[in-house]
GUDREN-51473 format. One record per residue (C-alpha): x, y, z; residue in three letters. Coordinates in steps of 0.001 Angstrom, whole numbers, plus 500000, padded with zeros to 6 digits. Layout:
<rs>
XYZALA...
</rs>
This chain:
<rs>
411426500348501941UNK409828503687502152UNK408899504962505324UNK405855504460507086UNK403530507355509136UNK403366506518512478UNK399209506996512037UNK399190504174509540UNK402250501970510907UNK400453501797514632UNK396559501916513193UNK395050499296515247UNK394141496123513788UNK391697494117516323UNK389204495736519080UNK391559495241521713UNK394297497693520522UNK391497500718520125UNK392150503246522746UNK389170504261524421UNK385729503887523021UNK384531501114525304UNK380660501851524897UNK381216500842521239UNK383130498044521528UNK381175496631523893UNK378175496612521775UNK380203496025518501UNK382490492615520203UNK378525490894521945UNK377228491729518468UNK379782489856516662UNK380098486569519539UNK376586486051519743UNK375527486847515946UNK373374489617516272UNK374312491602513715UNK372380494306512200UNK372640495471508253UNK373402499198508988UNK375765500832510947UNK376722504357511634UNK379623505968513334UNK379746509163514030UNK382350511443515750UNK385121514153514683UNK388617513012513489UNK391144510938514117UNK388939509168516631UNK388543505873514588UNK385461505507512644UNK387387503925509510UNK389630501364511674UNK386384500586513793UNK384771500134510519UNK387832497861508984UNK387793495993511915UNK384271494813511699UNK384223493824508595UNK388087491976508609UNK385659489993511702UNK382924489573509438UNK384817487880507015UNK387627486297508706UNK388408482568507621UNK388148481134510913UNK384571482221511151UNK382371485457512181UNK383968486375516013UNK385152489656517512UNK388512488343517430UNK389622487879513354UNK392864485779513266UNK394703488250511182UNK396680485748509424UNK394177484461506887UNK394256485703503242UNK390852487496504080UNK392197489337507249UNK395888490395505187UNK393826491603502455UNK391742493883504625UNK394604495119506573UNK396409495932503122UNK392972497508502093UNK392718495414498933UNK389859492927499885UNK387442492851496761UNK384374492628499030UNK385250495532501102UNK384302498847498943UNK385300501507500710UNK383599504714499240UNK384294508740499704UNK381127509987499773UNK383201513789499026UNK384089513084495797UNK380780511114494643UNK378126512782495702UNK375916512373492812UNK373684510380492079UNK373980508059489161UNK377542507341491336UNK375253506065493852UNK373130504125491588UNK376353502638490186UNK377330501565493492UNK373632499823494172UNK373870497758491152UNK375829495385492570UNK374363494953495519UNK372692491799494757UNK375414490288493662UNK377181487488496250UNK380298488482497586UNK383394487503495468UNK385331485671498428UNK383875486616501632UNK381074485719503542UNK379297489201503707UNK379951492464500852UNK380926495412502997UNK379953499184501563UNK382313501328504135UNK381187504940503086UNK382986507575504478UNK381525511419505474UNK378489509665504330UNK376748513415505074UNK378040514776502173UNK375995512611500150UNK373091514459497726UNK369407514038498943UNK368853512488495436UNK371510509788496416UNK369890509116500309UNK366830508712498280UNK368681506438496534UNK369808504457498689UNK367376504319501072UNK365176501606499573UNK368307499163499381UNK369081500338503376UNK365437499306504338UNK365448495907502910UNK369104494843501807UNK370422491224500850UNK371191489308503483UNK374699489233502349UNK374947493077502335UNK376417495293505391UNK376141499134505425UNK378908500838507306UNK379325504622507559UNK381430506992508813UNK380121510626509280UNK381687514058511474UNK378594515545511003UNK375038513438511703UNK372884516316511985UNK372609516084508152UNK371605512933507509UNK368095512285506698UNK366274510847509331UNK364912508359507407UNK368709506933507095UNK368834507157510787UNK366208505475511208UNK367138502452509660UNK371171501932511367UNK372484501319514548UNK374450504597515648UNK377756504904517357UNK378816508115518751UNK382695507848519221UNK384215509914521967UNK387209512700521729UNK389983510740523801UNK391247512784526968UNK394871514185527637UNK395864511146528938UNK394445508413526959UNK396491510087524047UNK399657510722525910UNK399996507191527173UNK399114505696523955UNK402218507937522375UNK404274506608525158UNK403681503180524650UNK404375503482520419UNK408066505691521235UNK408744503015523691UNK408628500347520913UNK410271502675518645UNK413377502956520705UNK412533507092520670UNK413419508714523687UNK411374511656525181UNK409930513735527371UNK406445512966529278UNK405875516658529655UNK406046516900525684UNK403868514348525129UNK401489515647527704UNK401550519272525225UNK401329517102522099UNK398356515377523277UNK396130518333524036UNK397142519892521017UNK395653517079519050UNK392247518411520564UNK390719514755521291UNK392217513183518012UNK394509509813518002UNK395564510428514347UNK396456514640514858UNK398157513378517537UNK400132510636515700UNK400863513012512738UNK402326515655515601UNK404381513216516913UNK405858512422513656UNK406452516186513106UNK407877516270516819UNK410567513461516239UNK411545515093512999UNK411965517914514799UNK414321516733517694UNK415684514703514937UNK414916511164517268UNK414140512809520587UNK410863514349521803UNK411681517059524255UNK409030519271526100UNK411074522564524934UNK411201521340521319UNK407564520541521062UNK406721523795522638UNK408790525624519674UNK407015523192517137UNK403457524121518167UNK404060527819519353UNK403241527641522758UNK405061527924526293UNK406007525916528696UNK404354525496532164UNK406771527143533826UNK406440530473531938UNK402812529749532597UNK403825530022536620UNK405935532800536116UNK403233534679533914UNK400304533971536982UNK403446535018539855UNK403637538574538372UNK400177539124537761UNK399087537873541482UNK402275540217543002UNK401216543030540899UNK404681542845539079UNK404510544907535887UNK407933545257535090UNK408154540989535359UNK405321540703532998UNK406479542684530458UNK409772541379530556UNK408008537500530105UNK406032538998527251UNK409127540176525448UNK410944536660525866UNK407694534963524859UNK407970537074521644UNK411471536627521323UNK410729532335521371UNK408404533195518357UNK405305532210520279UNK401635532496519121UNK400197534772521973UNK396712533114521125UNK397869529976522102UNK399495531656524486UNK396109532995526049UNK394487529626525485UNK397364528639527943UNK396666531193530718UNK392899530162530170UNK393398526443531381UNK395730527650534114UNK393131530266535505UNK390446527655535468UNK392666524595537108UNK393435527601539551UNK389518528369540259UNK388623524563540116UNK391388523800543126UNK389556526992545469UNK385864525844545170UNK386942522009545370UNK390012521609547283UNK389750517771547124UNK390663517973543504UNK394214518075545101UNK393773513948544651UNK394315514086541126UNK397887512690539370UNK398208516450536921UNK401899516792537708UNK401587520418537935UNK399011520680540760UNK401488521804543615UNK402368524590541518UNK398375525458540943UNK397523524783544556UNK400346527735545844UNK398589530454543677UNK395414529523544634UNK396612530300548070UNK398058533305547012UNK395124535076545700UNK390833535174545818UNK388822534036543611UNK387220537188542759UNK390610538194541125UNK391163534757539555UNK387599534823537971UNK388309538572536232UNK392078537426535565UNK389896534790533347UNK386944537393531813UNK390262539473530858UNK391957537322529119UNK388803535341527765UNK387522539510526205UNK391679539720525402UNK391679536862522989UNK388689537590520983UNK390081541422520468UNK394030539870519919UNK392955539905515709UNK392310543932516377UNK395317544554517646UNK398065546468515943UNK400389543260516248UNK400230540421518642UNK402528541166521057UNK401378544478521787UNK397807543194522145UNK399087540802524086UNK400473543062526650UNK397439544836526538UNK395804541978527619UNK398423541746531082UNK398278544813531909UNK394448545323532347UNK394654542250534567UNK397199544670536606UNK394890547940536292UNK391689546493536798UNK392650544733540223UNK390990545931543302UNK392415548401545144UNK393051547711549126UNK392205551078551265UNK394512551288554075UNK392832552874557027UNK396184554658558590UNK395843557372555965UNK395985560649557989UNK395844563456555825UNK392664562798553136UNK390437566100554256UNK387540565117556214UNK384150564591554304UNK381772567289554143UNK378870566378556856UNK375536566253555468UNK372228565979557472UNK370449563305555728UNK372664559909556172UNK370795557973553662UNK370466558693550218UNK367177557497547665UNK367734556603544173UNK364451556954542130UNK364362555250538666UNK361647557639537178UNK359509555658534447UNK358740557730531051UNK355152558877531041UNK353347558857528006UNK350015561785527627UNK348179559430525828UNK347649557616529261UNK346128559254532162UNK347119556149534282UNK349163556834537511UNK352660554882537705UNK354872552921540179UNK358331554754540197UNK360699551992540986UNK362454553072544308UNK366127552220545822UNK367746552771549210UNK371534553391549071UNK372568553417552488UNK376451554694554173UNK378941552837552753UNK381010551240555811UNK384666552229556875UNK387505551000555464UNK388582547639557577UNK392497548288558329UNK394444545074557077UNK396609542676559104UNK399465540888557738UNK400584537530558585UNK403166538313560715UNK401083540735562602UNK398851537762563778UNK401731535626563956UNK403630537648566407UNK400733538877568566UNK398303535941568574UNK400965534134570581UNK400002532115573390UNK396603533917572824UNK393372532146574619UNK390362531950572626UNK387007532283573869UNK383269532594573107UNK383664535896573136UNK386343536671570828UNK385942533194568878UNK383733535406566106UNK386627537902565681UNK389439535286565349UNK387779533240562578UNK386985536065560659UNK390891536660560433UNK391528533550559563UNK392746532841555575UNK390248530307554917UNK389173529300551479UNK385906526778550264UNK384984524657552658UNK387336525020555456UNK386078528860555177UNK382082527738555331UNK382999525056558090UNK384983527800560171UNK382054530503559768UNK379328527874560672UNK380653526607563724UNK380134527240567506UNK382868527913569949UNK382443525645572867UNK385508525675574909UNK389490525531574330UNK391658523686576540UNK394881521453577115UNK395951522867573064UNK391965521272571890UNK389440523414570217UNK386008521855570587UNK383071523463567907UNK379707522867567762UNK378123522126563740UNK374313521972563116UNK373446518490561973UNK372011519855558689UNK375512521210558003UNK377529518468558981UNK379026517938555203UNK380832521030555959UNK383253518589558755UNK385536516892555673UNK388704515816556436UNK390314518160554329UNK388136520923555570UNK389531520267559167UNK392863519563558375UNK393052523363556667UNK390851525249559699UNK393249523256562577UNK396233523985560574UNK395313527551560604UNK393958528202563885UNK397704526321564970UNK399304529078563008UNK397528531966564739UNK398280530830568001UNK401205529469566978UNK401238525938568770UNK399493522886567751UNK395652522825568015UNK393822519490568080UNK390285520194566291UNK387223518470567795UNK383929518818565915UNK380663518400567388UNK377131517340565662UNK373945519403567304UNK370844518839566219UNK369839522920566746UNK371938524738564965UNK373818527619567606UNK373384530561566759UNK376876531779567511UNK378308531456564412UNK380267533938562193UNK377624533021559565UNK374627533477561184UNK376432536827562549UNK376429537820558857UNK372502536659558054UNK371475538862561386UNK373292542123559958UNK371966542035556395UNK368644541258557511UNK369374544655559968UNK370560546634557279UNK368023545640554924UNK365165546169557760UNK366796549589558522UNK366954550813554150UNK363291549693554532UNK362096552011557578UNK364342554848555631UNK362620554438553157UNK359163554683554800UNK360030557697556887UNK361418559887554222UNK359597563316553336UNK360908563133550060UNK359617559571549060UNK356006560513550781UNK355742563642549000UNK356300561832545432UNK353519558838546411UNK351263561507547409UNK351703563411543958UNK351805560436541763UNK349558558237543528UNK352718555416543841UNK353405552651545846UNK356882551964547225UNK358397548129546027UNK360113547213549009UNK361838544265546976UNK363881547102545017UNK365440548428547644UNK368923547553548741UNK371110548380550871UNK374335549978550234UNK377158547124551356UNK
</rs>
């Protein structure tokens, strides 16, 4: 016997073995048990998601032998001949290849004719879109009022062209892509009946490189088990589809977050060496970026079961957001300009090293011997955007004015075990509590609870902090757990955290220490503004008016 694809050998045969879709089913399984079934049905979605079996389905339980029910025997002569696709009242139709329409017309003609053996005449039309307007017109009279033998059922990727008189007249369906793990459990469960041994991590790769489709998926894993001739490993399966493994994902995102050019290149070469397509291999530093991002602004996304969250979690520790958001732009513009390059690999490079140019620079504080600036008389500076004046119009204009105020010293750095070694056995106070939690390496929430609380008092190893009422979301569990696990490390020695509701907010908080300043600063560009010679001089000659909502400060 010839061999069987593993799409065709495990295409489901009754509702209950279709993965996913549930919002169809539901409405396609009441239909069917309580005989409310309309003439015209359309489902629509991209491929490999199961419009066809959906479709086969329905009408194998339309004309199943034991009667119209959502759950067809399978064993009948009607049901066998279905499943084999040779029931003569099923005619199944590729709209592709007859698009005209006398084929259409041909197909109509016996419409009024009673079905052959079944109870109902089934017209399954597949990629019904590509259909001619002269065949929807067609076709559309027999849609509005068909025999009451007659069910429509198509299959379409693309809705937006169907008429909307077609429409109009079915009951639509809009199948779902199935997720990463829908597909990957569903490949499982087939190997595990096919006595195939593998790796989960390789189907885990397989199924997002079917992109949402059970049948890509299928054919992948027949090309994967060819591959590993029986086995599905996570290192064959990367070879097979070009792209690298999560650990040279983690080593990739290490030497990029310690600044490690010499690393980098050296993964680059080995990822050429493997024979690796470097726009897959960006599409992988993409998802890794954004997992990495996702875990910093919602930390509680720590709950989920991705096997390679530990692994995310530590970088996002080890690096801002700011960085991880223009790691992503980088490689985002990189792709797009990879076809430009003068071969892949170099572009890829390219690509790693702007991440390492384009990285902020930290300004250490201790340097001695940079010459001293020359002093200048004026401390603040005005920007003035001059409009273009045109003679035809005698009109006076509003120049649009800025303030650029003095750009503040350079903050020296601490390093961990700096604050390790002398925070210890350190009090904390109201008066230094502002200081402390700025040093703190806070991220998300834990970073907005620490900045919006009050210090109230520390004693017997307990911190107790005051939280406005209106902020009390801020007090998660996780968002403790993270500032009392940090405040224990800076004085090294456990701290209990206590957290207490107020309903007025104290205004000794790191946050509102923040609002007060910018509202100085800004308050302060204003009056500059106001008092300069410069800026009166040009209202008095061009008749202007300052906007104080243009000017900014200079952070």
């Amino acid at each position: 016997m010839s061999y069987l694809v593993l799409a065709r050998k495990w295409r489901p045969k009754t509702f209950s073995e279709v993965v996913g879709q549930q919002h169809v089913l539901k409405a396609l399984i009441n239909g069917l048990d309580q005989d409310r079934l309309h003439h015209a049905f359309l489902f629509s979605g991209t491929r490999g998601v199961g419009k066809t079996t959906l479709a086969r389905i329905f009408a194998k339980s339309l004309n199943c032998e034991q009667g119209v029910s959502s759950n067809p025997c399978g064993e009948c002569q009607s049901c066998q001949e279905v499943d084999a696709g040779r029931f003569v009242d099923l005619i199944e139709v590729d709209a592709a290849s007859r698009t005209k329409v006398d084929d259409t017309r041909d197909l109509l003609d016996n419409v009024q004719y009673a079905p052959s053996r079944g109870r109902y005449k089934v017209y399954l039309i597949d990629e019904v879109h590509m259909l001619s307007t002269s065949s929807f017109n067609a076709l559309l009279k027999t849609l509005e009022e068909p025999p009451s033998h007659v069910k429509f059922l198509f299959a379409t990727t693309d809705p937006q062209k169907l008429p909307v008189t077609i429409l109009s007249r079915c009951l639509q369906f809009n199948l779902r892509r199935l997720d990463v793990t829908q597909i990957s459990d569903h490949l499982a469960n087939i190997l595990g009946k096919e006595s195939v041994e593998f790796e989960h991590a390789a189907l885990h790769e397989i199924a997002r490189a079917a992109d949402g489709s059970m049948r890509d998926a299928l054919s992948l894993l027949d090309q994967a088990i060819s591959y590993g001739a029986g086995n599905v490993t996570s290192e064959q399966v990367n070879q097979m589809l070009g792209t690298i493994s999560q650990q040279q994902v983690q080593l990739l995102m290490s030497a990029l977050i310690n600044n490690d050019g010499q690393q980098l290149l050296q993964q680059a070469q080995e990822i050429s060496a493997q024979g690796r397509d470097f726009k897959l291999v960006l599409n992988e530093l993409l998802v890794s970026l954004q997992r990495i991002a996702s875990i910093q602004l919602v930390p509680d996304l720590e709950h989920t079961d991705e096997k390679n969250f530990e692994q995310f979690q530590q970088l996002a520790q080890q690096c801002s957001p700011e960085l991880i958001q223009l790691f992503y732009q980088i490689a985002l513009h990189g792709k797009r300009d990879l076809p430009y390059a003068a071969d892949p690999q170099s572009g890829f490079e390219m690509v790693l090293l702007r991440m390492l140019n384009f990285q902020p620079m930290k300004i250490d504080s201790d340097m001695t011997n940079i010459p001293p600036m020359p002093s200048t008389t004026a401390k603040q500076s005005t920007q003035i955007k001059a409009p273009q004046t045109h003679y035809a119009e005698a009109k006076p204009v509003e120049p649009v004015i800025q303030h650029v105020a003095e750009s503040p010293a350079p903050v020296k750095e601490t390093t961990t075990e700096q604050v390790t070694t002398s925070n210890i056995d350190q009090d904390i106070n109201s008066a230094n509590w502002l200081n402390i939690i700025g040093q703190l390496k806070l991220t998300a929430f834990a970073r907005q609870l620490g900045d919006n609380s009050a210090f109230i008092k520390f004693e017997n190893n307990k911190i107790t902090l005051a939280l406005s009422d209106g902020l009390s979301h801020l007090a998660s569990g996780k968002a403790q757990e993270r500032l009392t696990s940090e405040l224990s490390r800076y004085l090294n020695q456990n701290i209990t955290l206590l957290i207490q509701q107020e309903s007025q907010a104290n205004t000794a908080t790191l946050a509102n220490e923040r609002a007060e300043q910018k509202r100085s600063s800004q308050q302060q560009a204003v009056d500059s503004i106001h008092n300069d010679p410069v800026v009166d001089a040009i209202k008095q000659t061009f008749d202007a008016r300052i906007i104080e909502s243009t000017i900014k400060p200079l952070d």
